[in-house]
N, CA and C atoms as a LAMMPS dump frame, in Angstrom:
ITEM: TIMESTEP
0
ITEM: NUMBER OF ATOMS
414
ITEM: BOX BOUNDS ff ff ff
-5.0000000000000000e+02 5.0000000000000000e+02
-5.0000000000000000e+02 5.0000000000000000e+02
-5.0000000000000000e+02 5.0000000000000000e+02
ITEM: ATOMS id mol type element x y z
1 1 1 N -16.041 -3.186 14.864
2 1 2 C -14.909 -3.626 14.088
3 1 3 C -15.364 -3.928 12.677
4 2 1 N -14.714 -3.303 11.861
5 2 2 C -14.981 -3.846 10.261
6 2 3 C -13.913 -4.658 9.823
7 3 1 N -14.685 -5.64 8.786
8 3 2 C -13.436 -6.491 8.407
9 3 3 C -13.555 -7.114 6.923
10 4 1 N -12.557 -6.897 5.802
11 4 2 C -13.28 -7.077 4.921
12 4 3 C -12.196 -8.229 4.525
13 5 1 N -12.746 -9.462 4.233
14 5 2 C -12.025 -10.616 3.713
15 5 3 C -11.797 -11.101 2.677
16 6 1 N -10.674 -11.119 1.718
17 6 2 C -11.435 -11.664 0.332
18 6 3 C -10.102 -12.798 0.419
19 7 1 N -11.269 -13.921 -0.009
20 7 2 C -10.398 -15.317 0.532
21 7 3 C -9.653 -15.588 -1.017
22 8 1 N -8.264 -16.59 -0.404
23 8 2 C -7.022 -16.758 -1.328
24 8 3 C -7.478 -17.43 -2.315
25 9 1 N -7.732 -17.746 -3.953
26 9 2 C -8.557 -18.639 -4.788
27 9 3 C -6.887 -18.768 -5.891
28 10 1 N -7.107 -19.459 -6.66
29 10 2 C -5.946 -19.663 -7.726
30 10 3 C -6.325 -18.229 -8.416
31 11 1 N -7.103 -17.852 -8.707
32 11 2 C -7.435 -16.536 -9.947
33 11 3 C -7.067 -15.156 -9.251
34 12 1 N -7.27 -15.028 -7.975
35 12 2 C -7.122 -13.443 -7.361
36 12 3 C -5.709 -13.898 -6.462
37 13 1 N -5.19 -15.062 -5.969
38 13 2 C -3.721 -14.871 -5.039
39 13 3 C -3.532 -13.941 -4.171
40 14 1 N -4.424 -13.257 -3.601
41 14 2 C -4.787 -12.073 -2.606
42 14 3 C -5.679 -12.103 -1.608
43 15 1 N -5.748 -11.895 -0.248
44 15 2 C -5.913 -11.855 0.665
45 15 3 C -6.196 -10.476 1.34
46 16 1 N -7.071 -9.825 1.733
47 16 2 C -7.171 -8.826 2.724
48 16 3 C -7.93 -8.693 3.602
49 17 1 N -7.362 -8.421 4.776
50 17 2 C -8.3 -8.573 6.157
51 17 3 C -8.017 -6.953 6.325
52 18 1 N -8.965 -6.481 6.998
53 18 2 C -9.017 -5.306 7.641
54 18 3 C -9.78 -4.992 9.174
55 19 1 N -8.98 -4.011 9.903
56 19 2 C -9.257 -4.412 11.326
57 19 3 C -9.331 -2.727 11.858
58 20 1 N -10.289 -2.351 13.331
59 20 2 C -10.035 -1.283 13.113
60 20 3 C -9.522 -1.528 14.861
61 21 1 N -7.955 -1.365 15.421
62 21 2 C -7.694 -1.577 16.634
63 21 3 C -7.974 -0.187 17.674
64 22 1 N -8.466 0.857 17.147
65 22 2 C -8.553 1.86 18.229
66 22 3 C -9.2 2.993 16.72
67 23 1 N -10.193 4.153 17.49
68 23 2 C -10.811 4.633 17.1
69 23 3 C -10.244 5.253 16.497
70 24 1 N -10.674 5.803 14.897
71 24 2 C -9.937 6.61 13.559
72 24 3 C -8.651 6.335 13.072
73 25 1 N -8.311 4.486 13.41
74 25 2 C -7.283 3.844 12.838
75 25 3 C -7.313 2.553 12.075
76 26 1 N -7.064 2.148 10.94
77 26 2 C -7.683 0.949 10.535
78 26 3 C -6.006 0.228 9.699
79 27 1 N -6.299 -0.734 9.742
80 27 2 C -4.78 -2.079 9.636
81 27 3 C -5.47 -2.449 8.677
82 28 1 N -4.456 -2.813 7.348
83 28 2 C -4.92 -3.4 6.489
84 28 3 C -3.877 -4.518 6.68
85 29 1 N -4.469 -6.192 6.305
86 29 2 C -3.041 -6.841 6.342
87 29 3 C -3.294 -7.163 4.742
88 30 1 N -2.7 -7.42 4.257
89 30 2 C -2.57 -7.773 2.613
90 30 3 C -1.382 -9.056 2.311
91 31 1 N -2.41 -10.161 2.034
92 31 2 C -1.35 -11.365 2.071
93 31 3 C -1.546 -12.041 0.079
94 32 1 N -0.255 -12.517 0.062
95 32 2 C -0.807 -12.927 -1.368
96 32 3 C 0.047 -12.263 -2.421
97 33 1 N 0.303 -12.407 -4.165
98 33 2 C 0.848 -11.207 -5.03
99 33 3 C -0.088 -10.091 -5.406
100 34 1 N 0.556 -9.711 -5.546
101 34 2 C -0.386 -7.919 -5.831
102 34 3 C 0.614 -7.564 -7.409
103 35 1 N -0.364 -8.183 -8.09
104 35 2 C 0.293 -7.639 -9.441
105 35 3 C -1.144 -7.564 -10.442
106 36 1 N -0.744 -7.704 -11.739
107 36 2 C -1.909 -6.664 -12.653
108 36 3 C -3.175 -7.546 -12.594
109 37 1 N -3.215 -8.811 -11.949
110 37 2 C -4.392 -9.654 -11.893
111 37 3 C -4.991 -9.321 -10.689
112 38 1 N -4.392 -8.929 -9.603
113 38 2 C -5.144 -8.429 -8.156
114 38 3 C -4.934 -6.833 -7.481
115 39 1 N -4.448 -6.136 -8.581
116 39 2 C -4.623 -5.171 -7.886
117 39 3 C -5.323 -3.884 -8.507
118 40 1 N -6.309 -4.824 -8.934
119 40 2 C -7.907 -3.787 -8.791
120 40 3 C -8.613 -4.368 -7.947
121 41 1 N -8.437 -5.306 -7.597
122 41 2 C -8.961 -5.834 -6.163
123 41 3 C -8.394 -5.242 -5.327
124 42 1 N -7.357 -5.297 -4.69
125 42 2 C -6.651 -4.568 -3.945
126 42 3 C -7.151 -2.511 -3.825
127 43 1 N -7.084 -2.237 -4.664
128 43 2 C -7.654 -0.531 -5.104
129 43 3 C -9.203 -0.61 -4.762
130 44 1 N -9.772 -1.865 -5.237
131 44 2 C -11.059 -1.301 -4.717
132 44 3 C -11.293 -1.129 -3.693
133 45 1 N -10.605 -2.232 -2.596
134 45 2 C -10.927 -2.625 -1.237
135 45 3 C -10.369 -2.115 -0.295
136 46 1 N -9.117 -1.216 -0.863
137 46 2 C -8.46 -0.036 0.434
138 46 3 C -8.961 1.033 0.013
139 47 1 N -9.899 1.226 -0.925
140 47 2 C -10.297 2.549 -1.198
141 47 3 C -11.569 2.896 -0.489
142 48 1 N -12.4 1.389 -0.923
143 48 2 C -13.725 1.123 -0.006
144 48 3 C -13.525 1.345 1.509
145 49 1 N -12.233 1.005 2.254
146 49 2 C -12.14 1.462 3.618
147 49 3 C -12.051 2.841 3.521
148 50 1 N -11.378 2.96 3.265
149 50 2 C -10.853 4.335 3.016
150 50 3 C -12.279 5.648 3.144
151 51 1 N -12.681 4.747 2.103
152 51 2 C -14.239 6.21 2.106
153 51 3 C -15.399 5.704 2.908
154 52 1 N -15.332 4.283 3.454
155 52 2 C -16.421 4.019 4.429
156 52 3 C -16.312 4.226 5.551
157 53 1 N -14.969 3.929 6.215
158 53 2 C -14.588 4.205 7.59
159 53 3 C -14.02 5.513 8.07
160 54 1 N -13.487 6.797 6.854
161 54 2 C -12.56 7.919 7.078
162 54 3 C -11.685 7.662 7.905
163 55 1 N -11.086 7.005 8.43
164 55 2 C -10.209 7.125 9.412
165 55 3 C -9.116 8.077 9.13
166 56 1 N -8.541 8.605 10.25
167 56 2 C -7.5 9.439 10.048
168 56 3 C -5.935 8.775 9.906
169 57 1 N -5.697 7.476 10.706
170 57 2 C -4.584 6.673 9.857
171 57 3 C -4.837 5.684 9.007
172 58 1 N -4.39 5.362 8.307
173 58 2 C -4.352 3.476 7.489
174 58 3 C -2.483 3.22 7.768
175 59 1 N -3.264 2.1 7.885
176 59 2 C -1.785 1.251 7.698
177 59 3 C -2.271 -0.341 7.421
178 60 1 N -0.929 -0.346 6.116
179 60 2 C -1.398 -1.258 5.296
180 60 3 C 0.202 -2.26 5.612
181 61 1 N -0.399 -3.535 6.462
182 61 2 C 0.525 -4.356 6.28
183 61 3 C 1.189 -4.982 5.494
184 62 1 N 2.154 -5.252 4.706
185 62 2 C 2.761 -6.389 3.562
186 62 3 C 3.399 -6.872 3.734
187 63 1 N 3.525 -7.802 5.272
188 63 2 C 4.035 -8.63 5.72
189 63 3 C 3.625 -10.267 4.936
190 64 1 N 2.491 -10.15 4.71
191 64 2 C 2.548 -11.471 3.415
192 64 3 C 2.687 -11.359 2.105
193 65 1 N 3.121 -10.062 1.64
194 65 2 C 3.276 -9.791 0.148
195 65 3 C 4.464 -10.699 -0.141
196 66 1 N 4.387 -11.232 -1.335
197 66 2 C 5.329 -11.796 -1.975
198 66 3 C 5.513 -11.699 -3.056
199 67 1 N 4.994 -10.635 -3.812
200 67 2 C 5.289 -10.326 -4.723
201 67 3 C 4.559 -8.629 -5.208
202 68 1 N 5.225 -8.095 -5.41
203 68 2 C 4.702 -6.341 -5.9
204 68 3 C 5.134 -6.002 -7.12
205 69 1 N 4.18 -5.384 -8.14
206 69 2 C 4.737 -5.007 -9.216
207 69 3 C 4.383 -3.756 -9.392
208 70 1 N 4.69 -2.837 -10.696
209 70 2 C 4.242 -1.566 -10.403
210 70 3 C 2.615 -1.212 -10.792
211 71 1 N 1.824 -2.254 -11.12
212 71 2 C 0.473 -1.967 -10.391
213 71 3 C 0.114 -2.343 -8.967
214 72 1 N 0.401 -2.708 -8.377
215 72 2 C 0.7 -2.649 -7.064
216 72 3 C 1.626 -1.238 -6.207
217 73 1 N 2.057 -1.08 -7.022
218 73 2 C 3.187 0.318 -6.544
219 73 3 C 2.002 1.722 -6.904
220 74 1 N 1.475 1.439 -8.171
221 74 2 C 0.419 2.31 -8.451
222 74 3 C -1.066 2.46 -7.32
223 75 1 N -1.613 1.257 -6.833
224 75 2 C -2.428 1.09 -6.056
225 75 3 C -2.039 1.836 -4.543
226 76 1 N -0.257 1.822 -4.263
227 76 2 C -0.255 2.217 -3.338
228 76 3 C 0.022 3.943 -3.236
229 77 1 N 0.136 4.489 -4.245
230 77 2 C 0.161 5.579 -4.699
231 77 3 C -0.995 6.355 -4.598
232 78 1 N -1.642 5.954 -5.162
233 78 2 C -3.626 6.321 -5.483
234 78 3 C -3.717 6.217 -4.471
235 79 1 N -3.687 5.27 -3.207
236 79 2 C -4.266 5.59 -1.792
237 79 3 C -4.088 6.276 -1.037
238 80 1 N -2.132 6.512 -1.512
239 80 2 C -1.961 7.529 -0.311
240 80 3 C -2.398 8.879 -0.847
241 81 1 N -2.745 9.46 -2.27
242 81 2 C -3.261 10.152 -2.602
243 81 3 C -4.263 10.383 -2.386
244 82 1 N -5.549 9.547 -2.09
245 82 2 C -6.734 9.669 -1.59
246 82 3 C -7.029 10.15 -0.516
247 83 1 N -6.015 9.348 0.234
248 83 2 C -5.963 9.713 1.945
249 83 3 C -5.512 10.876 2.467
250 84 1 N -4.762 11.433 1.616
251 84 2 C -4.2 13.05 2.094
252 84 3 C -5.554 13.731 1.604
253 85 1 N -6.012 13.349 0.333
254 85 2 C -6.853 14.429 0.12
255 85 3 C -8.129 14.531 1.456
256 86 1 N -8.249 13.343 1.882
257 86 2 C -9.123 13.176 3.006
258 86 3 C -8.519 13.355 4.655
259 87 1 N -7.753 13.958 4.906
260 87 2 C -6.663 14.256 6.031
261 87 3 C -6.345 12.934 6.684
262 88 1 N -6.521 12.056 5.72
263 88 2 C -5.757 10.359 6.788
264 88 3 C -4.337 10.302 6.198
265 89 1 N -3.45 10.159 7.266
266 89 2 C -2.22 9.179 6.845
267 89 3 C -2.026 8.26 6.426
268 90 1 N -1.285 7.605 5.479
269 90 2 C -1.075 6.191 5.302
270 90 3 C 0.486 5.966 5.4
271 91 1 N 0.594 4.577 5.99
272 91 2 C 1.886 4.495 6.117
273 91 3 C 1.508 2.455 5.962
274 92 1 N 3.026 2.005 5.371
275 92 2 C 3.145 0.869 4.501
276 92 3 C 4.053 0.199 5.807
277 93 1 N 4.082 -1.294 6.518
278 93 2 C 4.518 -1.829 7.323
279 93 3 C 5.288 -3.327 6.886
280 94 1 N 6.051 -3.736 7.092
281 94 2 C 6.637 -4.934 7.417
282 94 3 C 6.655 -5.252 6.028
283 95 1 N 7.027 -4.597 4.675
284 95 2 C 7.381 -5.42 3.625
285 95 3 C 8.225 -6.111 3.503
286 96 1 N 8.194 -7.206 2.815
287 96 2 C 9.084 -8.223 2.482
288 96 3 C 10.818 -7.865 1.992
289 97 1 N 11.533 -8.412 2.424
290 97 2 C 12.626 -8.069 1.479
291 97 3 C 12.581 -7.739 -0.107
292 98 1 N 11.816 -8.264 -0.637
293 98 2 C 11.584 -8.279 -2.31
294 98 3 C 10.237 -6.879 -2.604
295 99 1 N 9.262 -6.701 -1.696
296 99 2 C 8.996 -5.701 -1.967
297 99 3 C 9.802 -4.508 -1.547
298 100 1 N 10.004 -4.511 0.017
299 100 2 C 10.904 -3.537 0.295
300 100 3 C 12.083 -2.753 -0.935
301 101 1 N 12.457 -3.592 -1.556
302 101 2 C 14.015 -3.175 -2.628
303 101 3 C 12.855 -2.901 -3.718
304 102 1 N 11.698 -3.022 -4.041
305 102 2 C 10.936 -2.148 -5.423
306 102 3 C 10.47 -1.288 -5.123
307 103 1 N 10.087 -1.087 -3.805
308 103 2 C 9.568 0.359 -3.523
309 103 3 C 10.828 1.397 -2.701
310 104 1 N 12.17 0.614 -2.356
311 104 2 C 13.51 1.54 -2.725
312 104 3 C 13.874 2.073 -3.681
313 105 1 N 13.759 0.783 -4.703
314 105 2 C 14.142 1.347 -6.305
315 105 3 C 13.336 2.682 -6.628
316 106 1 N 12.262 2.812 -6.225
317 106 2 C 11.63 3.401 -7.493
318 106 3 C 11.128 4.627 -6.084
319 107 1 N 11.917 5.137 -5.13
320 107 2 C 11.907 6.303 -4.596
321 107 3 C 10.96 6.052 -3.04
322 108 1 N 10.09 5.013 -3.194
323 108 2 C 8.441 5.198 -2.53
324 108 3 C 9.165 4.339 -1.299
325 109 1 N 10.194 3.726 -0.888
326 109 2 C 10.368 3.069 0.56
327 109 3 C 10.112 4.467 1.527
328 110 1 N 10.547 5.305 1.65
329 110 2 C 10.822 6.925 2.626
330 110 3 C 9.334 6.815 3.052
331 111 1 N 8.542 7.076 1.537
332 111 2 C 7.714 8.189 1.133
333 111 3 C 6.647 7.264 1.938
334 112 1 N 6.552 6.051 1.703
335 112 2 C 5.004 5.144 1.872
336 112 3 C 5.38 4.431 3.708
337 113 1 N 6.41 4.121 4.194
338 113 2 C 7.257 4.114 5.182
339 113 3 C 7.54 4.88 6.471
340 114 1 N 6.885 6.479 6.386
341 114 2 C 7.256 6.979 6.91
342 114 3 C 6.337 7.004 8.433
343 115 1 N 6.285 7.081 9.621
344 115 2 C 5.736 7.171 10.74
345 115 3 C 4.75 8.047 10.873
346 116 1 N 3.603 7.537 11.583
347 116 2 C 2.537 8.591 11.75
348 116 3 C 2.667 10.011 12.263
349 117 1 N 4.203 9.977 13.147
350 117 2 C 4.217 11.058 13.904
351 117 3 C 5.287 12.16 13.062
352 118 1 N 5.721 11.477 11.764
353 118 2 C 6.942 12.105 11.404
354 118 3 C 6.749 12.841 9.425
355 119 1 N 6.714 13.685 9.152
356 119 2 C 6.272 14.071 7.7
357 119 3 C 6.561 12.886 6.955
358 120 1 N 6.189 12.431 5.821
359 120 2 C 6.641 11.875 4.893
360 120 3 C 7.531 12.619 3.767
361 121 1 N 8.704 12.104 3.786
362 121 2 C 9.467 12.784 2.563
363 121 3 C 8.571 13.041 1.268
364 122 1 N 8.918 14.395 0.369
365 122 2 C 8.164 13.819 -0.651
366 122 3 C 9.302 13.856 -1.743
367 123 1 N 8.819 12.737 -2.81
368 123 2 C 9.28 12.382 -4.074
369 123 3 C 8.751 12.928 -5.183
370 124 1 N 10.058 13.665 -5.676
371 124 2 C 9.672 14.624 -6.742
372 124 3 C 9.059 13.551 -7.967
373 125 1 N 9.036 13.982 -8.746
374 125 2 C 9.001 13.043 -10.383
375 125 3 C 10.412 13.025 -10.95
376 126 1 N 11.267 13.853 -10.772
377 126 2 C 12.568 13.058 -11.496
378 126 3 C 13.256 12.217 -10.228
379 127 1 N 13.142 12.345 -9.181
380 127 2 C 13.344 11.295 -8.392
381 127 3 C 12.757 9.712 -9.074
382 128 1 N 11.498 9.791 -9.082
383 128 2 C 10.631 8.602 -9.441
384 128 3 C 11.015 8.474 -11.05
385 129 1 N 11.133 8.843 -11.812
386 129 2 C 11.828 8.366 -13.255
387 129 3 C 13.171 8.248 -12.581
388 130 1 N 14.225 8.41 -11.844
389 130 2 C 15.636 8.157 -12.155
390 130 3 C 15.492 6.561 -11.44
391 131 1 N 14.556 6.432 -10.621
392 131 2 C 14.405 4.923 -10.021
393 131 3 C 13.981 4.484 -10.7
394 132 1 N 13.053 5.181 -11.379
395 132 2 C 12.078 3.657 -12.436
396 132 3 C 13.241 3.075 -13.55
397 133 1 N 14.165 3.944 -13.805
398 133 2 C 15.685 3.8 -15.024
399 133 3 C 16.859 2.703 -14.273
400 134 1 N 16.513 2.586 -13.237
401 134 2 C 17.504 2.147 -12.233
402 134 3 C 17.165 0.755 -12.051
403 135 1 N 15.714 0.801 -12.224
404 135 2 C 15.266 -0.75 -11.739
405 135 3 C 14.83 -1.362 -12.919
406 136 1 N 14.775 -0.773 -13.956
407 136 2 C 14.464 -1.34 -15.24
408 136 3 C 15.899 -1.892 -15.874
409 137 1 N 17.253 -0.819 -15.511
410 137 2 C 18.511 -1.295 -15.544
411 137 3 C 18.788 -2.62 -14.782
412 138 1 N 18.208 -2.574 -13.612
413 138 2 C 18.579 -3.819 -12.647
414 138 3 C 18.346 -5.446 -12.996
């Protein structure tokens, strides 16, 4: 089992445990805000799984997110980009009401959401600019 912890401090507000429950699958839980102060922490440390363990799924919990901004939206972008290039899935679990509606806004609920067993929609780029216009309107 690998597990990588980085404990809650006033300066980083981020939390990540990582767990691996069955072979070539690894859980990220991510507790804490994920905005432009923690999420190069965040990028380093799902990326570091990412290329240490290969697994063929991730799934990244944000059941304690309480806050996402779009470096955080970016972090989750870059991973799932990483991970295709490396044949792993990633799929995004239990967001919060408040993240859930920023990663609606801006196209990525489908896309980052979608089930291991089921394609992920993909999101063009004028999809993702007509949300980013939508939530900047909002």
């Amino acid at each position: 089992m690998f597990t990588t912890v980085s404990p809650v401090t006033p300066l980083t507000q981020l939390r990540i445990d990582a767990r691996c429950p069955a072979p070539g699958t690894v859980q990220v839980a991510v507790i804490g805000e994920v905005d432009l102060s923690t999420s190069d922490l965040l990028r380093v440390r799902l990326l570091t799984v990412l290329s240490a363990l290969r697994p063929h799924r991730i799934e990244v919990d944000l059941a304690g997110v309480t806050f996402l901004d779009c470096s955080g939206l970016t972090v989750l972008v870059v991973l799932g980009q990483a991970a295709a290039r490396l044949g792993c899935r990633l799929r995004i679990t239990n967001p919060q009401p408040i993240v859930r509606r920023v990663l609606d806004l801006t196209g990525l609920l489908n896309v980052l959401t979608a089930g291991f067993d089921q394609a992920p929609p993909v999101a063009t780029a004028a999809d993702v600019t007509a949300s980013a216009a939508t939530l900047i309107a909002a």
